[in-house]
Backbone as JSON, one array per atom type, in Angstrom:
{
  "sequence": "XXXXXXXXXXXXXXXXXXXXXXXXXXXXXXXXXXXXXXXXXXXXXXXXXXXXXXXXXXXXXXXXXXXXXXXXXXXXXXXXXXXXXXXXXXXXXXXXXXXXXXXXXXXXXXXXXXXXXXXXXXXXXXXXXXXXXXXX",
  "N": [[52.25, 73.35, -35.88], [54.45, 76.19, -36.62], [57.58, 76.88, -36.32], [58.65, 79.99, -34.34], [60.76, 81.74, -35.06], [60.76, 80.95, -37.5], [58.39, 81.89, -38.63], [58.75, 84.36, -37.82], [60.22, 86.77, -39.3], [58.43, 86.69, -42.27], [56.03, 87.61, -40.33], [56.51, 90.0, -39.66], [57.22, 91.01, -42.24], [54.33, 92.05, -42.9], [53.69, 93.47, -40.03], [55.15, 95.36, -40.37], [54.64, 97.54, -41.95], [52.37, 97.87, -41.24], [50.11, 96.31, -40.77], [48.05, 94.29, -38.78], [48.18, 92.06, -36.51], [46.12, 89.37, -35.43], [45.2, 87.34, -33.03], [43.69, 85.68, -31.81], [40.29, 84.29, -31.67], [38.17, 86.03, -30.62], [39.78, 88.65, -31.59], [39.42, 88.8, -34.11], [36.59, 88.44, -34.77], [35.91, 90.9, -33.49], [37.47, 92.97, -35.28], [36.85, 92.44, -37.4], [34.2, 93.33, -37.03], [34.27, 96.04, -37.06], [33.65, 99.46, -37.96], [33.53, 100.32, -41.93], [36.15, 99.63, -44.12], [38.21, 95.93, -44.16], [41.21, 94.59, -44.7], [41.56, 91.47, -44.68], [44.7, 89.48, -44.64], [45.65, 85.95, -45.14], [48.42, 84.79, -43.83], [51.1, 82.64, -44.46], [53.04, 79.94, -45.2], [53.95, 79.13, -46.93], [56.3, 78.83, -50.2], [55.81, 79.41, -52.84], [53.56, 81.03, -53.02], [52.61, 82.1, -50.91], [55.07, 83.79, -51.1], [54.52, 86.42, -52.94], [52.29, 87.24, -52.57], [52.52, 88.32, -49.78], [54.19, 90.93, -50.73], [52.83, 91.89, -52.47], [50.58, 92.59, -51.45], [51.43, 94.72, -49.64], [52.46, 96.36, -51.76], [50.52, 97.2, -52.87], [49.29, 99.08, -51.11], [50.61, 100.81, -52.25], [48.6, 103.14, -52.92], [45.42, 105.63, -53.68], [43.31, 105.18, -52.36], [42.86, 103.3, -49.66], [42.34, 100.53, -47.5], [40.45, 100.73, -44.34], [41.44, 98.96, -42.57], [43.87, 97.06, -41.73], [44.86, 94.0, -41.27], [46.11, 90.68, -40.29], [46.31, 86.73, -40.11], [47.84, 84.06, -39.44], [48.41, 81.29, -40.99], [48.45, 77.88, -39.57], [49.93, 79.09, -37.29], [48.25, 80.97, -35.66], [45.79, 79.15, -34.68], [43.12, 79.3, -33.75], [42.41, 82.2, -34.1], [42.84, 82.24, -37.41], [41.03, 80.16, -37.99], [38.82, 81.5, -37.06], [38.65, 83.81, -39.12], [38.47, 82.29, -41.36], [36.36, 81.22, -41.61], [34.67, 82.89, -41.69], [34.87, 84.07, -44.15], [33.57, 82.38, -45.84], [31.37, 81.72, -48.75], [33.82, 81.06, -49.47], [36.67, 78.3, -50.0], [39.02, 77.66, -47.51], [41.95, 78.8, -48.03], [45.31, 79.0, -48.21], [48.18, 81.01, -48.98], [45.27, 83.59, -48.52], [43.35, 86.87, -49.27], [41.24, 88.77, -48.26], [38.81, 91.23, -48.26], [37.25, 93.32, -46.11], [33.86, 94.73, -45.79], [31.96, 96.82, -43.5], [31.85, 94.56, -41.84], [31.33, 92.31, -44.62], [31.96, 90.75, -46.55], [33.38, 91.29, -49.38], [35.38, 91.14, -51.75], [37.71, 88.65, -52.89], [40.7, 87.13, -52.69], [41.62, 84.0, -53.27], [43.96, 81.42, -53.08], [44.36, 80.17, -55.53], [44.38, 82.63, -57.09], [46.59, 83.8, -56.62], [48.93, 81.93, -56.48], [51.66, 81.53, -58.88], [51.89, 84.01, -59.7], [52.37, 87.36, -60.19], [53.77, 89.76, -57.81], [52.89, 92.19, -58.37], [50.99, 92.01, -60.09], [49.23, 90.57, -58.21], [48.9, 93.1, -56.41], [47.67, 94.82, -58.15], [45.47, 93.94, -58.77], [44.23, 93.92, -56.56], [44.02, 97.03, -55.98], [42.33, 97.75, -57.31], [40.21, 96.8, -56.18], [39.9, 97.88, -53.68], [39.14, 100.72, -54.96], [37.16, 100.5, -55.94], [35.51, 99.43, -53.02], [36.25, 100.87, -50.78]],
  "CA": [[52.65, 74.71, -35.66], [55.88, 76.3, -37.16], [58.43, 77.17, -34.95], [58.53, 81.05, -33.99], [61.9, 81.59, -36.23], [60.58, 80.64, -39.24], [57.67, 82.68, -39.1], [58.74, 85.86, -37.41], [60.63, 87.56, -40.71], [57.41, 86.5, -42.37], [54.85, 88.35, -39.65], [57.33, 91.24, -39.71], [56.76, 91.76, -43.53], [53.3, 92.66, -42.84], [53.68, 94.28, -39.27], [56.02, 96.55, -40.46], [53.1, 98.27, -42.71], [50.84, 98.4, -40.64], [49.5, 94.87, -40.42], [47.87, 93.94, -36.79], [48.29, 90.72, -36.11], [44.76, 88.78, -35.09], [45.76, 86.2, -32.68], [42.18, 84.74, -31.06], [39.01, 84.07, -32.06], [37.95, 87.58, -30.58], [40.65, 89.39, -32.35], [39.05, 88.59, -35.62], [35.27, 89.22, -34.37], [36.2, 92.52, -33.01], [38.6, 93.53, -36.31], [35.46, 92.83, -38.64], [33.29, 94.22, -36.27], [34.96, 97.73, -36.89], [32.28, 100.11, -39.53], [34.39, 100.53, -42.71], [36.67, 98.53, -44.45], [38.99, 95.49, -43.26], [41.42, 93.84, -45.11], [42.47, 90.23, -44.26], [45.28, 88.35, -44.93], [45.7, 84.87, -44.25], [49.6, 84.47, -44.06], [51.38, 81.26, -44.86], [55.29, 79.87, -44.85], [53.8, 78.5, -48.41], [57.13, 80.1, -50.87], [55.32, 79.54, -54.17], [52.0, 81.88, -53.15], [53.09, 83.84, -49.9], [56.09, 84.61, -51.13], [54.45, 87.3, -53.59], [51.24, 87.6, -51.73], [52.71, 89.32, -48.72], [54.3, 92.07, -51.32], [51.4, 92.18, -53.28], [49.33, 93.44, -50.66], [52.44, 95.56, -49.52], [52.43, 97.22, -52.81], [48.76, 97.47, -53.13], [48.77, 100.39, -50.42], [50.44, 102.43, -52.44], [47.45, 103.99, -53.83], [44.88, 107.02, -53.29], [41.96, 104.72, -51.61], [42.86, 101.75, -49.01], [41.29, 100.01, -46.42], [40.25, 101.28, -42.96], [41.97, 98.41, -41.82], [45.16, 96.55, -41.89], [44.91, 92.73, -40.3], [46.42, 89.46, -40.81], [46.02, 85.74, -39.0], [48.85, 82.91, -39.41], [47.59, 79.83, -40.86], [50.07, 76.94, -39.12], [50.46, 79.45, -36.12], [47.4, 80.93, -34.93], [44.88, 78.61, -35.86], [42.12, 80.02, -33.49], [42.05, 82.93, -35.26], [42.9, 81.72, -38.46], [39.66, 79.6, -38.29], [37.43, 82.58, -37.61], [38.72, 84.34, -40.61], [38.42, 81.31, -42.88], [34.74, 81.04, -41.33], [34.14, 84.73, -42.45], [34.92, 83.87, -45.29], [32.51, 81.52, -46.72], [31.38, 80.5, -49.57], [34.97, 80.28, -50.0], [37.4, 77.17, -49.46], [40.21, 77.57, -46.97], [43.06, 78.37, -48.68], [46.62, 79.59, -47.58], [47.72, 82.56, -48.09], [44.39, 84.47, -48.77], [43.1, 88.06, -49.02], [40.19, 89.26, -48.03], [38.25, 92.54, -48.07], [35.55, 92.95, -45.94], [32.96, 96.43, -46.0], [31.03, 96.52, -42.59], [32.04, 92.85, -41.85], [30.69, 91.5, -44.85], [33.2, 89.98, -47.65], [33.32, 91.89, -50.6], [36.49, 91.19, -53.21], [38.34, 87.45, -52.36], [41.66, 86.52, -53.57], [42.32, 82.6, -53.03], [45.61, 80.66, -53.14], [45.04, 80.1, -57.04], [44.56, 83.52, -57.92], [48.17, 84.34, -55.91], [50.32, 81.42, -56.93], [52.15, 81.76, -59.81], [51.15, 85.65, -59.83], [53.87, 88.45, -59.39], [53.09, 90.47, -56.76], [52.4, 93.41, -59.45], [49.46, 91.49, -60.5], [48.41, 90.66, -56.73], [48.81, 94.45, -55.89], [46.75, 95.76, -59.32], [43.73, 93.39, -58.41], [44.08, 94.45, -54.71], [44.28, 98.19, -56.15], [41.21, 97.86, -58.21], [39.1, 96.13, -55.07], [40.15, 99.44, -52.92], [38.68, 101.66, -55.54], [35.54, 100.05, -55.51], [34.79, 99.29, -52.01], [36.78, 102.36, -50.12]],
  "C": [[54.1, 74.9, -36.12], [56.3, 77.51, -35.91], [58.73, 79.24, -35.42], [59.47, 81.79, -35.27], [61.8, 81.71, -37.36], [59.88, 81.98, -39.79], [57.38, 84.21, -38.95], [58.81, 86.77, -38.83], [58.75, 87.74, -41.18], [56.13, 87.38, -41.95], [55.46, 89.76, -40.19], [57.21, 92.08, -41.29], [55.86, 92.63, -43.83], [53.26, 93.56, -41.81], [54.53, 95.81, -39.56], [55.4, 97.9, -41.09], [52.35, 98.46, -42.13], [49.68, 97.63, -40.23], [48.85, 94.88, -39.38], [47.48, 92.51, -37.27], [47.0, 90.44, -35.14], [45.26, 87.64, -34.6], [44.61, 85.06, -31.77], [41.18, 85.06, -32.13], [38.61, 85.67, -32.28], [38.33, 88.37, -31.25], [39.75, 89.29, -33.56], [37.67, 88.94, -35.73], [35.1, 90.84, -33.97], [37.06, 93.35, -34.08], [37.41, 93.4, -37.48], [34.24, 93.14, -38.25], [33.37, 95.7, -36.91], [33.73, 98.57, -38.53], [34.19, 100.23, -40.7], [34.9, 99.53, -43.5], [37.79, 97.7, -44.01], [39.82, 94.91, -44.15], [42.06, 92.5, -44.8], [43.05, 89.69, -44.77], [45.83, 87.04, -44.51], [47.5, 84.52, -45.0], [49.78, 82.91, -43.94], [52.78, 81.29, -44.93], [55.17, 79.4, -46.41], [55.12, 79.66, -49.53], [56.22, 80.32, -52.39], [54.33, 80.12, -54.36], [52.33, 82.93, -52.34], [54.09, 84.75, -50.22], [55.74, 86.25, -52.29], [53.12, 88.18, -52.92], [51.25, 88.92, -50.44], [53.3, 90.78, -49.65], [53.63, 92.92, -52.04], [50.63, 92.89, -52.55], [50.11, 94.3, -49.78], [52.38, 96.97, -50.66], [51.04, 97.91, -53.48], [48.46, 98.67, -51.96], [49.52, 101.53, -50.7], [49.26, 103.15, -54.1], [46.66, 104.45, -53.33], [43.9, 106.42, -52.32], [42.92, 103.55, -51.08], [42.04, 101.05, -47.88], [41.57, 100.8, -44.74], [41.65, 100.8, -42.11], [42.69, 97.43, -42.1], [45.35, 95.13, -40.97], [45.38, 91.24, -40.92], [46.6, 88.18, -39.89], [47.24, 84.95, -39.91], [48.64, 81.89, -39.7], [49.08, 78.6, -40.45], [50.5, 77.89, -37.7], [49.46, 79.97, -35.35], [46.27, 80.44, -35.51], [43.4, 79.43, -35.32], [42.06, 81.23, -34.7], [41.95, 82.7, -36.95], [41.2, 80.59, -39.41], [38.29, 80.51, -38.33], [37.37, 83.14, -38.27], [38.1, 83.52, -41.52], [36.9, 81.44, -42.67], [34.06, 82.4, -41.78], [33.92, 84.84, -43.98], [34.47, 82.86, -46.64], [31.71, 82.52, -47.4], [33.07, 79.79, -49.54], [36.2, 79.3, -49.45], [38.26, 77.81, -48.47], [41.44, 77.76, -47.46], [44.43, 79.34, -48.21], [47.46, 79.9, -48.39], [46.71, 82.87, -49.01], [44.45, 85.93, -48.69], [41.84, 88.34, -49.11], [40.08, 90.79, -48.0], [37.12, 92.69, -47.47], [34.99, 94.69, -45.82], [32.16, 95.88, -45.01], [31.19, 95.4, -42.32], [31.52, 91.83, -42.78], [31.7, 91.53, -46.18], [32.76, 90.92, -48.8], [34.4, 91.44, -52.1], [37.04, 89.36, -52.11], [39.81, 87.43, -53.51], [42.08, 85.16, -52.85], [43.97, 82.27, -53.39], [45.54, 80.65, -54.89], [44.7, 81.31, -57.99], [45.73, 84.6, -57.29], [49.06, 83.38, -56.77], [50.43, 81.75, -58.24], [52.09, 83.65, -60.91], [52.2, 86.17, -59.54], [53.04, 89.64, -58.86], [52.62, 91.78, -57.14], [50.81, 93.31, -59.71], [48.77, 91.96, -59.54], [47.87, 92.31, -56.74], [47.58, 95.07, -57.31], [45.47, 95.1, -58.54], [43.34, 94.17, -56.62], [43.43, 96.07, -54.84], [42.8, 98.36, -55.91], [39.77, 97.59, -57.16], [38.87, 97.62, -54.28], [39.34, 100.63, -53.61], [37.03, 101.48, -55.64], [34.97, 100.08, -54.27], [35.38, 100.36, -51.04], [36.83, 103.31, -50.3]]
}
């Protein structure tokens, strides 16, 4: 677990938007429960992926269609939750930081760790855009 400190700034990037923070199991059953659309991100202290990731999907709401819903889990801080996301999210691996989209609780668009790192958060945000226009 990383110490509170580190990862506040960090949460705060996303809460400040509009984020909700998913901190149990429940939280994450009851947040892709919801009719509509959800988007998840799986935050990370990782600098070479989160660090564009969290702006990316910052900058990805400004546009005409977005998601219902605004949620993100902590990988390294809340793992409960963090594990029922990742589990939502099969087929695909585990990977830190993620983005998800889900429609009615059921996965629709994925962005993994290797289609973030080395990405500028321009990118992130276009693909993010483009998911929104389709499924919202």
């Amino acid at each position: 677990m990383y110490p509170q400190e580190l990862v506040e700034p960090m949460q705060k990037e996303l809460t400040s938007v509009g984020f909700k923070e998913l901190k149990s199991k429940d939280d994450v059953k009851q947040a892709l429960a919801q009719k509509g659309t959800t988007l998840v991100l799986v935050n990370s202290v990782c600098g070479c992926a989160a660090a564009n990731a969290r702006p990316g999907a910052k900058m990805s709401l400004e546009n005409a269609k977005n998601p219902d819903h605004l949620t993100t889990v902590f990988a390294g801080v809340d793992k409960e939750a963090t594990d029922e996301a990742r589990s939502q999210m099969v087929p695909f691996p585990p990977s830190s930081p993620s983005i998800a989209l889900f429609k009615d609780g059921e996965i629709v668009h994925m962005l993994e760790r290797h289609h973030i790192e080395g990405r500028p958060a321009e990118m992130i945000a276009d693909n993010l855009k483009s998911a929104y226009e389709e499924h919202c």
